[in-house]
NUVEXFI-82893 format. One line per 2 residues: number of its first residue (from 1); their letters; for each residue x, y, z of C-alpha. Coordinates in steps of 0.001 Angstrom, whole numbers. Each point is the difference from the previous one (the first is absolute). Layout:
NUM> a> X Y Z ~ ...
This chain:
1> xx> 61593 88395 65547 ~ -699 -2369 2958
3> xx> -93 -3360 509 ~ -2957 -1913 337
5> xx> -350 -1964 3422 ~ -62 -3380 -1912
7> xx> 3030 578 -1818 ~ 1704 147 2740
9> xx> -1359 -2765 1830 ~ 745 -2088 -3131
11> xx> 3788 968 -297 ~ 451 -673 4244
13> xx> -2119 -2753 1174 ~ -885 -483 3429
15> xx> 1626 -2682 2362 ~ -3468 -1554 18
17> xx> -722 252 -3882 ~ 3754 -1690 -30
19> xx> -913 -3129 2423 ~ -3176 9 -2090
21> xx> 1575 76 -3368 ~ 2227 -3067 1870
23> xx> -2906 -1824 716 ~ -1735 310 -3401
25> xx> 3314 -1493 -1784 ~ 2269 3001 -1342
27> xx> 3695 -1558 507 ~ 1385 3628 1141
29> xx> -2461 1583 2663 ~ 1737 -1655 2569
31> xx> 3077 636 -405 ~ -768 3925 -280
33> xx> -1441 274 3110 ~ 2591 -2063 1958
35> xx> 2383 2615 -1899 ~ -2035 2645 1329
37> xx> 421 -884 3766 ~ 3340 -2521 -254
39> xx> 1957 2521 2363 ~ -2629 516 2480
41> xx> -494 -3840 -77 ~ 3593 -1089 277
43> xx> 902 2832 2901 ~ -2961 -1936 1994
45> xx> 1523 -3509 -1009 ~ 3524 1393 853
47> xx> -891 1741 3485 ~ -1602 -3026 975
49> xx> 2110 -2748 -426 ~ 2718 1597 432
51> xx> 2339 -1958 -2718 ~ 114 958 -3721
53> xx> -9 -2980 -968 ~ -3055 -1226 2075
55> xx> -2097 3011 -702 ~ 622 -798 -3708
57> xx> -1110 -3396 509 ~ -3161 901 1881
59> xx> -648 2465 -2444 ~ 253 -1561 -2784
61> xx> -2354 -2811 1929 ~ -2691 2713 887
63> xx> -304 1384 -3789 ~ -440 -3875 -1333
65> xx> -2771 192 2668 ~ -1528 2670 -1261
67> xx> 230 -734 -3559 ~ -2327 -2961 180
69> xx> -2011 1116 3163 ~ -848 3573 -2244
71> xx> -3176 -1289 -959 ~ -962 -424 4145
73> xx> 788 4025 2 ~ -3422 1313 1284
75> xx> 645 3284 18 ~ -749 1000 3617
77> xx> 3910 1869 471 ~ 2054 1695 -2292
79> xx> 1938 -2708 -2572 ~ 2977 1463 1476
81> xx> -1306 -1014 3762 ~ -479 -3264 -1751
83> xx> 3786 -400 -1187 ~ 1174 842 3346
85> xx> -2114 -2070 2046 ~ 1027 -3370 -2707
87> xx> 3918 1361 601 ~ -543 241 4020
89> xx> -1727 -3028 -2 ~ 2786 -1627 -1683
91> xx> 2493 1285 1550 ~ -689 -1426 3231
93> xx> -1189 -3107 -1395 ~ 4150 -66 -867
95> xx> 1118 821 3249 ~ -2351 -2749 1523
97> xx> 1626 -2446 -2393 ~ 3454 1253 712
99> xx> 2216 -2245 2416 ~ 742 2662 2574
101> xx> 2718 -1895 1827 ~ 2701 -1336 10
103> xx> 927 1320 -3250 ~ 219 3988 -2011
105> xx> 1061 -268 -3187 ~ 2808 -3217 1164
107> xx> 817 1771 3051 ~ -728 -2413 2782
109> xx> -546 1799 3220 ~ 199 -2414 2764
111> xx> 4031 108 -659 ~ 107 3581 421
113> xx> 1681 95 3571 ~ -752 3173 1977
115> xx> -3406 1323 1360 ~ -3266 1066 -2155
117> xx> 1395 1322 -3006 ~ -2508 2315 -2318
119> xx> -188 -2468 -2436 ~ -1843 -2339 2472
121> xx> -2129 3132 1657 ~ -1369 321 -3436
123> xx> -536 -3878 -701 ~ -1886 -265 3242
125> xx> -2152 3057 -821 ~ -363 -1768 -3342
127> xx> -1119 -3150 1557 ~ -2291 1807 2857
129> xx> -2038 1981 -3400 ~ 17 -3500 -1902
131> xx> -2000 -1620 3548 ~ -2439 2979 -169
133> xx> -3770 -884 -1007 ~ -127 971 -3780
135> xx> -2167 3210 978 ~ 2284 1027 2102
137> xx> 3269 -678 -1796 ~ -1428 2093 -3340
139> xx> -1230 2799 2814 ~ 3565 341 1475
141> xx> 2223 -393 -3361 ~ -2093 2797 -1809
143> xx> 354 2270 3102 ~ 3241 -654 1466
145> xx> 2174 -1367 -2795 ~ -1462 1952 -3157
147> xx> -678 2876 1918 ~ -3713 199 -1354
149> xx> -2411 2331 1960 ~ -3201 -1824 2191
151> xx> -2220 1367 -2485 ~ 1678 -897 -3295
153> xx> 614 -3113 1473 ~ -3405 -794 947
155> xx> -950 854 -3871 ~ 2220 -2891 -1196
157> xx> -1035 -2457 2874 ~ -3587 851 -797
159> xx> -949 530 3387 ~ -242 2906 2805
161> xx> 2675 2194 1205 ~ -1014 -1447 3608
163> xx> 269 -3267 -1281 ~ 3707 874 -1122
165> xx> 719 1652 3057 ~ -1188 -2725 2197
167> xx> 2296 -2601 -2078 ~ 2622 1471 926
169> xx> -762 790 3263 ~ -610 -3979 765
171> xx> 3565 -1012 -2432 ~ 1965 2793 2040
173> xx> -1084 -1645 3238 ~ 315 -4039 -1614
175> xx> 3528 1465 -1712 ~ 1167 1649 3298
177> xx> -662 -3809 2060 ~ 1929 -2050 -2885
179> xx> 2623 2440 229 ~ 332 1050 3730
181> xx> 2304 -2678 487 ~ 1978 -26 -2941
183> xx> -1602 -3614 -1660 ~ -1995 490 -2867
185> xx> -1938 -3024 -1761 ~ 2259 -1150 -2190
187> xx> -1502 -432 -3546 ~ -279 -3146 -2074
């Protein structure tokens, strides 16, 4: 005996027949299709920020997002494309909040003696992404911190692969002048 097409359909929705379910008021679609994509979500969140404890914040900002932005979902990318452009989106909305320097988690680095330590390299690379143009900054964290190809990354970014390529063509060369000689913007 097989199973009719519909059957099926009604014991698995789709992500979109989830967010749409969402919309129209049922109390659980949401939270199945967060549950659904939660790992792939929080690995983003994670391998962006950098800090547990950060990515769960933005993360937990970015699904609040898009819980009350779902009804704004037009349907042009995948829901899950969605997701992860609301959790990139945050994400770096966090880090441009985040006071760079002096401080990492109550460690105050101007009274670390000594040259440059790593801890500062990757403050000041912090702070040099954070003084990117927005286009940019999203261009060069999906490539070169998540590890996202041009063309998925386009997908999310809703633009070109050129487009993504050129982005981070123009932050590599901005990044390589605010780093050259070792004094990144600091944050605020």
């Amino acid at each position: 005996m097989s199973t009719h097409p519909a059957t099926t359909a009604a014991s698995t929705p789709t992500d979109a027949e989830l967010l749409a379910r969402h919309v129209a008021g049922d109390p659980h679609a949401f939270g199945d299709l967060v549950g659904r994509h939660q790992d792939r979500l929080w690995a983003v969140a994670v391998r962006t920020m950098r800090d547990r404890e950060d990515a769960a914040d933005a993360l937990q900002d970015a699904m609040v997002k898009a819980f009350g932005s779902a009804h704004r979902y037009r349907g042009d990318s995948a829901v899950t494309t969605w997701l992860h452009r609301i959790v990139v989106n945050a994400c770096i909305d966090a880090i441009r909040r985040q006071r760079v320097r002096p401080a990492v988690r109550g460690l105050d680095l101007e009274l670390v003696p000594g040259p440059t330590s790593e801890r500062e390299t990757v403050l000041d690379v912090r702070a040099a992404v954070a003084a990117l143009p927005d286009a940019q900054q999203r261009a060069v964290v999906m490539v070169y911190l998540q590890g996202y190809s041009v063309e998925e990354t386009a997908r999310v970014l809703g633009c070109a692969a050129g487009t993504v390529k050129s982005r981070c063509a123009r932050a590599r060369d901005v990044l390589g002048g605010l780093l050259a000689d070792g004094h990144a913007p600091v944050a605020a």
